[in-house]
N, C-alpha and C positions, 0 to 999 in steps of 0.2 A: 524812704522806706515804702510809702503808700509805692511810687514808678517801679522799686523792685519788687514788690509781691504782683503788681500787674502784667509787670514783662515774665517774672516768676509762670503763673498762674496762663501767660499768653503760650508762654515756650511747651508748657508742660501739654495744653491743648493741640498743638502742632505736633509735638510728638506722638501722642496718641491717634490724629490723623496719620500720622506717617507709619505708625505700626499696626494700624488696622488694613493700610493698603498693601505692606509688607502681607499682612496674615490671609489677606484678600489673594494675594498674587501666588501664597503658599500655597491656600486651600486650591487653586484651581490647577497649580502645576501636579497636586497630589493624585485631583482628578484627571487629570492627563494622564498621567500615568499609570496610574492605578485602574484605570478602565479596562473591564475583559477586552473592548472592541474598539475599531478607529471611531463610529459613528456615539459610542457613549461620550466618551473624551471630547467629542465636539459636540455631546448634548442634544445630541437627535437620536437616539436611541429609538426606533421604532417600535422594540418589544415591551417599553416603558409606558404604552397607550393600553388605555383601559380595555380598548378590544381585545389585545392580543391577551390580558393577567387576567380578564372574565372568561376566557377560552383556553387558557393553559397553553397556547401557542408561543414558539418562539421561530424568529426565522434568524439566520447569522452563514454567517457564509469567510473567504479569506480570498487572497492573492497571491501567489508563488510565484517569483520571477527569478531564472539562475541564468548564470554563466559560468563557460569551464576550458578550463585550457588542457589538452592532450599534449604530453610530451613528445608519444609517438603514433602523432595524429601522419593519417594521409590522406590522398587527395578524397576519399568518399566522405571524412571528415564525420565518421561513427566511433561511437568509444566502442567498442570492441562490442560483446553479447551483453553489456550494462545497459540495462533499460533505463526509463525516466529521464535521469540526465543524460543523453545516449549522443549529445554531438558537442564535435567539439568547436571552440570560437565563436558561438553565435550565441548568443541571445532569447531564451527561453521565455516563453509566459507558460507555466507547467500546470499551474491549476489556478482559473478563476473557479471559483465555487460556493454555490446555493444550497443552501436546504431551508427546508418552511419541517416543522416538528410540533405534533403533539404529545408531550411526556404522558405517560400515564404513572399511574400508583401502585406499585405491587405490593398484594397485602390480600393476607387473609378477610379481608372485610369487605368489601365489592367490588362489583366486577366495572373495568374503567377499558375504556377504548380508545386510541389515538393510532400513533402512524408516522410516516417519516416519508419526504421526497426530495430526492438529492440533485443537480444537475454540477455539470462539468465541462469546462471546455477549456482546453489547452492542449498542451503538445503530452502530456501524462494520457489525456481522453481513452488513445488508441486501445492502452496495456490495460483498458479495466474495463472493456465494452464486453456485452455479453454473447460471447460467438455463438453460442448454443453448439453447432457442429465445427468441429477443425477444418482449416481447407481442403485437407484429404484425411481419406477412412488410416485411420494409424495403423492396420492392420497389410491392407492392400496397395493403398496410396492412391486409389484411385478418386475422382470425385466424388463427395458426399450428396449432391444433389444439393447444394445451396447452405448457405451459412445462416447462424441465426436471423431474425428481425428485429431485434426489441430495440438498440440501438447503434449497432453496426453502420448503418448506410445514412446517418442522419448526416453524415458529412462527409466527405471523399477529399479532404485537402490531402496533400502529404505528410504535412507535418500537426496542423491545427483540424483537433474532431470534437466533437461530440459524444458523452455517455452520461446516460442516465442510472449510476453506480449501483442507489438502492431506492426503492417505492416500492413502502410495503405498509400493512394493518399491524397494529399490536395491540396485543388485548393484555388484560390483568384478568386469571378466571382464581375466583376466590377460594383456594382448595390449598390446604394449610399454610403454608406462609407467603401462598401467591405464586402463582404461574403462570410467569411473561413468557407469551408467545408471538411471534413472528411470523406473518403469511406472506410470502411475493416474493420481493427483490432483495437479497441482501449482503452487506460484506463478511467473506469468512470472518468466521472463530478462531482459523488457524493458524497458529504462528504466533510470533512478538511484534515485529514490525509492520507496518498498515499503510492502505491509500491515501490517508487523509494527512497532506504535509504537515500541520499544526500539530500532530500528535508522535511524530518522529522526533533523536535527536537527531540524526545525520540526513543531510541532504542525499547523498546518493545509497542505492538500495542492495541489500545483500543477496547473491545469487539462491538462498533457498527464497529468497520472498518470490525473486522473478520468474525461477524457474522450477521449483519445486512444493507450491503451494495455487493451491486457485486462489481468485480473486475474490467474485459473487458467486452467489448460489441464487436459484429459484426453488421457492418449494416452502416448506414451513421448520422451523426452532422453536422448542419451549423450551425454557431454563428456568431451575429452582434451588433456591437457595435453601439448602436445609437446613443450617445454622452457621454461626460465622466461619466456623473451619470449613464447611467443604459446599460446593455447590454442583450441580448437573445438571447438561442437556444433552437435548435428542430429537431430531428430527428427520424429515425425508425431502430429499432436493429431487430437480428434474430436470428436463429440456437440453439436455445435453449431450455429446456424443463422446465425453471422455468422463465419463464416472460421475455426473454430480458437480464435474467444475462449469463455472462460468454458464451458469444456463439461461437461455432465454425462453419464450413463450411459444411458439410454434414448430421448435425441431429438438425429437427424443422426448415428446412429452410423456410418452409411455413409457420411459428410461427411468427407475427409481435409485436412490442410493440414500444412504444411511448417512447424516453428519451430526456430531454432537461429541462431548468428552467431561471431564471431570475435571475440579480443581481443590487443591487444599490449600490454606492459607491458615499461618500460627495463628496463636493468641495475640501476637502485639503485632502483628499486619505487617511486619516486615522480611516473610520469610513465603514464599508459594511456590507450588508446584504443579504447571496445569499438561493435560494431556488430553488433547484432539485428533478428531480422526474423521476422514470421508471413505466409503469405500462404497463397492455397486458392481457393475457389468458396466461394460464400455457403454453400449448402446442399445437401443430397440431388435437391430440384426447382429449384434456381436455380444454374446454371454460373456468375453475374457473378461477377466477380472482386473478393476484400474482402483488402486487401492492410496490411501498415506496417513501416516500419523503424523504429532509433532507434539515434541516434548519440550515446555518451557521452563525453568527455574528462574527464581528471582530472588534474591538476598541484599538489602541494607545492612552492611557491614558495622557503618555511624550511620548519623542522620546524614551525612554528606556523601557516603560513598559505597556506590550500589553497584553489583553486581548479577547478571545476566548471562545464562547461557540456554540454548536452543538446538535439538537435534531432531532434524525432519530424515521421514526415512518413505519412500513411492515405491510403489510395483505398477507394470502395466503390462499383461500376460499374452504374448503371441502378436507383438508391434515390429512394423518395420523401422528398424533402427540406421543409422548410421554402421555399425559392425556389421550387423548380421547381413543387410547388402551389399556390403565389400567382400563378404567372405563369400556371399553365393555368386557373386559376378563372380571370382576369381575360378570358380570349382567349375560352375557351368561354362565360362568362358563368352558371357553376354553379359547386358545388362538386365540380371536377375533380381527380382525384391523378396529380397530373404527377410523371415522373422525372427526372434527371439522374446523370450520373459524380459523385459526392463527392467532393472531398479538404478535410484538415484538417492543419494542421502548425504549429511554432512551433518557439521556442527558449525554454531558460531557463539561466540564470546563476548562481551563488552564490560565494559568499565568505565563509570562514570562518575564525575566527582564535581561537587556542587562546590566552587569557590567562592561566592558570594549567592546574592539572593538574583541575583543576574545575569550571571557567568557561570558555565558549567566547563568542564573540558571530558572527551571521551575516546576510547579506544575500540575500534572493533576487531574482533581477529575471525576471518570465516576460511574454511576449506567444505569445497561441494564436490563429490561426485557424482558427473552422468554416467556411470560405467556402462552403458551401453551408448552414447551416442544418440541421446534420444530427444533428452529436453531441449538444450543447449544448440540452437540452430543461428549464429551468426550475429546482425543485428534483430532485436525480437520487434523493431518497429516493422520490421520486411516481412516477418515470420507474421505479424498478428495484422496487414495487411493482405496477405495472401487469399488470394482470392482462388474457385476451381477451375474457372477458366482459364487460368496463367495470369490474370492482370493482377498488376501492384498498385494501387495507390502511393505508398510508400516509398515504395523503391524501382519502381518501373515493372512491365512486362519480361525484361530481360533478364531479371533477376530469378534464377529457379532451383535456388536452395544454395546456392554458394557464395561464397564471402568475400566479397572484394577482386584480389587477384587471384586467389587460392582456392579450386575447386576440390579440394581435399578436405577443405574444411571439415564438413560432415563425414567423413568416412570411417570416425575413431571416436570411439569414447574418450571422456579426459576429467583430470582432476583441475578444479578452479581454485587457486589461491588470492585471498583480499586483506588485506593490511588499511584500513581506516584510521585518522586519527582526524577528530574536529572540534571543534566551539560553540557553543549557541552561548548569546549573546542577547538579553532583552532589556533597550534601555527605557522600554514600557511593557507595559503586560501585552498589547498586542501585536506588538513587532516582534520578530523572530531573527536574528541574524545567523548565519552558519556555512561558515566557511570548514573546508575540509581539505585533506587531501590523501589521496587513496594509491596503495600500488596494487596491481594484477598481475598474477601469475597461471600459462594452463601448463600443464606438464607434458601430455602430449599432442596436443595440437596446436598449431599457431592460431590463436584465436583473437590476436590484434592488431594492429595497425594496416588493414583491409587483408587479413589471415597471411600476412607475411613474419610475425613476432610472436614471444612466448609472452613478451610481458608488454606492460602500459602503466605510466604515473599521469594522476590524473589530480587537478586542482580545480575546484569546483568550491561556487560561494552563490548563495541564495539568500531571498529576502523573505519571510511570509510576514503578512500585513491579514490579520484579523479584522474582519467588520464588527 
């Protein structure tokens, strides 16, 4: 009796070792996983040091890396006018990315000061650098006198650059429920979809993001929430020679334009409706009028399944287009650069449904029109290379506005058709998986496979890894 209640009493001790190291091995797989970031989950957590939670500071940054197969790739080996993921068969690093952040407090109560500085490098860098001016006057086509500085020329690879997205001040000024303001660098308001991979579901991006929306702005935003349904801003952008988009610090800083818009959202947060808008004069020597809104809605249907629609609508008054140059070459019988009024607009769609707490599945459905021939210029890594001298980084010297084989490319406005369906996948909070696969459609231009095709299937799967 006494040997069984010992062995008893031994067994029962070892088991309770053996369930503490079970509980032990729980607790840190939960923290694995459960961590916003790769550096929490291994417990070096930088933002977790008393300097950074005495200073309200946090720094966090990610990594995007894709690959994509082209059904009807050719030998330039460009997915058609899709930016971001824009080649095919190779091997992307899209965005390693920093940011160092001071939050502030918005609130009726005092006034607080912080700020935001972003850095970027990878093969995304190029499409969110701040050109300040186009490589030609939109109007004339002729050189602008040099393209912005702020972070354009930090790097001249082909494919791998440099941009410094957003570096700006935000204040809290304490005037009724708080008004956060914005000075310097920063990413639009406009649209659904955004630069920052972590904040997407789909890896590759819909032609109003690339083509029919700026990027950054420079200049100042305040925005105020006036109660929980509805909130507004409004501010004045600069340094740019297309309305307010994408400005840098030394070119069109005398160019002002308007950006700011409205939002409503229900009582139980599952229903909103927002609307933005930039508009201005081209530039400091061009009064035309470069103008866009964009209209978002958003609706949780359940808790699991949300729906999204988006309709962006641009003007750009007295530009040389694609049409209006074909028609004046044909009339005058040279090469003539004819102008017209631009607009470009569309809708897109999506659908998204949360199958577990780790698996989502989504659909997108977009149709864009450039109806003048205007946005829509080829691969847009060649187009936001373009230098006024003729050099490309991107895409060579040789390259001067046409597509592969097809110099007809630009001579026609067109409708752009995209069919999206993908996954995201998180078998931690800070991994991101998300494989997709997308068809394209232009209606009248061959705008793919190096401008010899109407259409392109395109399979694309990326990784974002959160710090």
């Amino acid at each position: 009796m006494r040997n069984n209640t010992t062995l008893t009493k031994s067994h029962s001790r070892a088991c309770l070792a053996g369930l503490m190291v079970i509980c032990s091995a729980s607790a840190m797989a939960d923290s694995w996983t459960e961590a916003s970031g790769l550096l929490g989950a291994a417990g070096i957590d930088p933002n977790e040091a008393k300097f950074m939670k005495d200073h309200n500071l946090k720094i966090g940054g990610w990594l995007e890396g894709s690959v994509g197969a082209n059904l009807n790739a050719t030998h330039d080996a460009y997915n058609g006018p899709v930016t971001f993921n824009d080649r095919t068969a190779e091997v992307q690093m899209n965005q390693l990315y920093f940011y160092l952040q001071k939050a502030i407090t918005v609130g009726g109560d005092a006034f607080d000061l912080g700020g935001r500085a972003d850095f970027m490098y990878g093969t995304d860098a190029i499409f969110t650098q701040a050109y300040g001016n186009p490589s030609f006057d939109p109007t004339t086509t002729l050189a602008t006198g040099g393209r912005g500085d702020w972070d354009l020329y930090l790097s001249d690879d082909r494919f791998y650059n440099l941009a410094l997205p957003q570096v700006y001040a935000e204040l809290n000024l304490p005037v009724g429920n708080g008004i956060d303001v914005k000075l310097g660098h920063f990413y639009t308001p406009i649209g659904y979809e955004v630069v920052t991979s972590p904040d997407n579901f789909f890896v590759t991006k819909p032609y109003t993001m690339q083509y029919g929306e700026p990027f950054t702005h420079t200049g100042m935003l305040a925005s105020y929430t006036v109660n929980p349904n509805w909130a507004i801003s409004a501010g004045a952008v600069t340094g740019s020679g297309t309305g307010g988009w994408d400005g840098n610090f030394n070119k069109n800083v005398g160019n002002w334009s308007f950006l700011g818009g409205v939002t409503w959202t229900s009582d139980d947060a599952g229903t909103s409706l927002a609307l933005t808008s930039t508009a201005g004069e081209q530039s400091e020597v061009n009064s035309s009028k470069w103008a866009m809104y964009s209209l978002v809605g958003k609706h949780n249907f359940t808790d699991k399944l949300h729906y999204i629609i988006q309709h962006d609508h641009g003007y750009a008054d007295n530009v040389a287009t694609g049409n209006a140059s074909a028609a004046a070459t044909l009339a005058a019988g040279t090469a003539t650069v004819g102008t017209q009024n631009a607009e470009w607009y569309g809708i897109n769609q999506y659908l998204i449904y949360d199958v577990t707490d780790k698996l989502s599945a989504g659909l997108r459905a977009e149709w864009f029109r450039d109806n003048n021939g205007f946005r829509v210029n080829g691969p847009g890594r060649c187009v936001a290379g373009a230098q006024p001298d003729g050099s490309n980084s991107a895409c060579g010297a040789a390259w001067g506005g046409y597509y592969g084989d097809n110099a007809a490319f630009l001579s026609q406005g067109s409708g752009y058709y995209a069919l999206t369906a993908g996954l995201t996948y998180k078998p931690a909070k800070w991994i991101n998986l998300r494989p997709n696969v997308r068809w394209d459609h232009s209606d009248q231009t061959k705008a793919f496979a190096g401008g010899n095709s109407h259409d392109q299937v395109l399979f694309t799967a990326d990784a974002v890894i959160t710090f």
